[in-house]
PAMI-271963 format. One record per residue (C-alpha): x, y, z; residue in three letters. Coordinates in pm, whole numbers. Layout:
N
x; y; z; residuo
X; Y; Z; ala .
...
# end
This chain:
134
x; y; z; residuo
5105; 4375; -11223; unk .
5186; 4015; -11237; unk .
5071; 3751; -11005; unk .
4961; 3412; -10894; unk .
4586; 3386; -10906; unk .
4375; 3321; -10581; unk .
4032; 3211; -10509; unk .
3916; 3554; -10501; unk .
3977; 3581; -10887; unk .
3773; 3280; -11014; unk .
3490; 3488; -11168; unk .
3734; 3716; -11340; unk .
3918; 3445; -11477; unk .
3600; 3208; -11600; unk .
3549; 3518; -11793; unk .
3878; 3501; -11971; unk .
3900; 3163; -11954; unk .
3599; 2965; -12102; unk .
3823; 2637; -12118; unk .
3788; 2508; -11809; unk .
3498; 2520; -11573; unk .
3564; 2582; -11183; unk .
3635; 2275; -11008; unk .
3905; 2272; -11200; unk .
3994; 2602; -11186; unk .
3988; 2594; -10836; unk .
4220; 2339; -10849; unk .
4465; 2490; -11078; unk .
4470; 2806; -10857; unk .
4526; 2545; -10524; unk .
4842; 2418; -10760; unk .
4945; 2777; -10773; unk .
4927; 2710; -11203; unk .
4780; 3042; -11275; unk .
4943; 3376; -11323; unk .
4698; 3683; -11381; unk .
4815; 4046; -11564; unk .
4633; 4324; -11388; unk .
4590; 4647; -11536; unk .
4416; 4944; -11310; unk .
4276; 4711; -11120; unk .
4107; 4487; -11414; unk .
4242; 4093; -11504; unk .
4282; 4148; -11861; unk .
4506; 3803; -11924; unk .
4620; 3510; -11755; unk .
4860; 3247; -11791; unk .
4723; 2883; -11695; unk .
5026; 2577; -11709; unk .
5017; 2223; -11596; unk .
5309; 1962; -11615; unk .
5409; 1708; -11874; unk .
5529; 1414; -11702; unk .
5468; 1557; -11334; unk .
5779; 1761; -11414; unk .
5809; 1955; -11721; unk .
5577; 2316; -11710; unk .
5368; 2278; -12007; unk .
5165; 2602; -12091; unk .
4774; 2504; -12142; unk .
4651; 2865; -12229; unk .
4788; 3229; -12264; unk .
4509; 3480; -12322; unk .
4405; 3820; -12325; unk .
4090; 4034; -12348; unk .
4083; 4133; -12731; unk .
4150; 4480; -12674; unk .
4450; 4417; -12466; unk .
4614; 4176; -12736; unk .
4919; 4275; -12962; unk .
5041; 4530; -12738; unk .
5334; 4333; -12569; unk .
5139; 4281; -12265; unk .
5172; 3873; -12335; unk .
5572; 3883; -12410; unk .
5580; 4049; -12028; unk .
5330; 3778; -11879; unk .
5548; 3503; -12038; unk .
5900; 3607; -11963; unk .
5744; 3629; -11585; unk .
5643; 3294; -11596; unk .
6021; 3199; -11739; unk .
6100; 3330; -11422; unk .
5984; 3178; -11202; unk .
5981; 2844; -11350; unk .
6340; 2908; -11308; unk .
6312; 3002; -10965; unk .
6147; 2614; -10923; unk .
6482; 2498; -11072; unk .
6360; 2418; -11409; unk .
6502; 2444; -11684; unk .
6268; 2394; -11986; unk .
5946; 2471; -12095; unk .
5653; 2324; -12341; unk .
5402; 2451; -12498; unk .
5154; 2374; -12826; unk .
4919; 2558; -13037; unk .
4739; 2463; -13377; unk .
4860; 2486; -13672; unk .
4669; 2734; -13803; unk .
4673; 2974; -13510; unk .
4938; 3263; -13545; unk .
5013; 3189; -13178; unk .
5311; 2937; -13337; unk .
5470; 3288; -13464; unk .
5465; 3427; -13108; unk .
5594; 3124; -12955; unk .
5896; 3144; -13212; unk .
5981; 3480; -13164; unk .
5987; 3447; -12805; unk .
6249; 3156; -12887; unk .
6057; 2840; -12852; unk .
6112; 2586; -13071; unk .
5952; 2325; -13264; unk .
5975; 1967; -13135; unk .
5676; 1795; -13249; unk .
5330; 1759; -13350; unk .
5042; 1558; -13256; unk .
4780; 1508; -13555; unk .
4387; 1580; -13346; unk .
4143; 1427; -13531; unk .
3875; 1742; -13609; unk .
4110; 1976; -13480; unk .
4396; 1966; -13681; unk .
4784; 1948; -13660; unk .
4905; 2046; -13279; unk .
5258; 2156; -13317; unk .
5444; 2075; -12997; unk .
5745; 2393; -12872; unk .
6013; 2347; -12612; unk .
6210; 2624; -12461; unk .
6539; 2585; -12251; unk .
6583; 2841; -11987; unk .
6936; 2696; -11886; unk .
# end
């Protein structure tokens, strides 16, 4: 099952999610920017977004517990969140992922495209995706 995270899931998300600590966690769950995947009861991914320009969903992580990765459960979490983005009236995601991370090929298949890149010093090329859900 697919839904917007609440407070109650903060621990089980800080566990997923070692990005972020949980002010702003907190706050990102108050935004209603979180989407969990819940399996027999058990968070095993979320989906955390923000937005570019105050307007444009931008996704800031995607993740899974290792054991639930590569089995589709992602592709189902992220044509969810297409959803309802387009429910807000929206009609385009972003996204970005390093350049050496095989998240790019995921992106792609799921038909994001490339329309950028940002060059972070000690991190590497960010390449920058855009989707249009018109």
């Amino acid at each position: 099952m697919i839904r917007l995270a609440n407070i109650e899931y903060v621990n089980k998300l800080l566990d997923i999610d070692s990005h972020i600590g949980p002010k702003e966690l907190y706050h990102k769950i108050n935004q209603s920017q979180i989407f969990v995947y819940e399996k027999d009861l058990e968070v095993i991914g979320l989906l955390r977004y923000s937005l570019f320009w105050d307007q444009v969903p931008f996704i800031n992580l995607i993740i899974f517990k290792e054991k639930f990765r590569g089995k589709g459960f992602g592709k189902e979490l992220m044509f969810h969140f297409e959803d309802e983005i387009i429910k807000q009236n929206k009609t385009w995601v972003m996204t970005s992922t390093l350049a050496c991370e095989t998240a790019q090929h995921f992106y792609r298949i799921l038909g994001y495209v490339d329309s950028g890149s940002l060059l972070v010093e000690k991190e590497g090329l960010e390449i920058i995706f855009k989707k249009d859900l018109a």
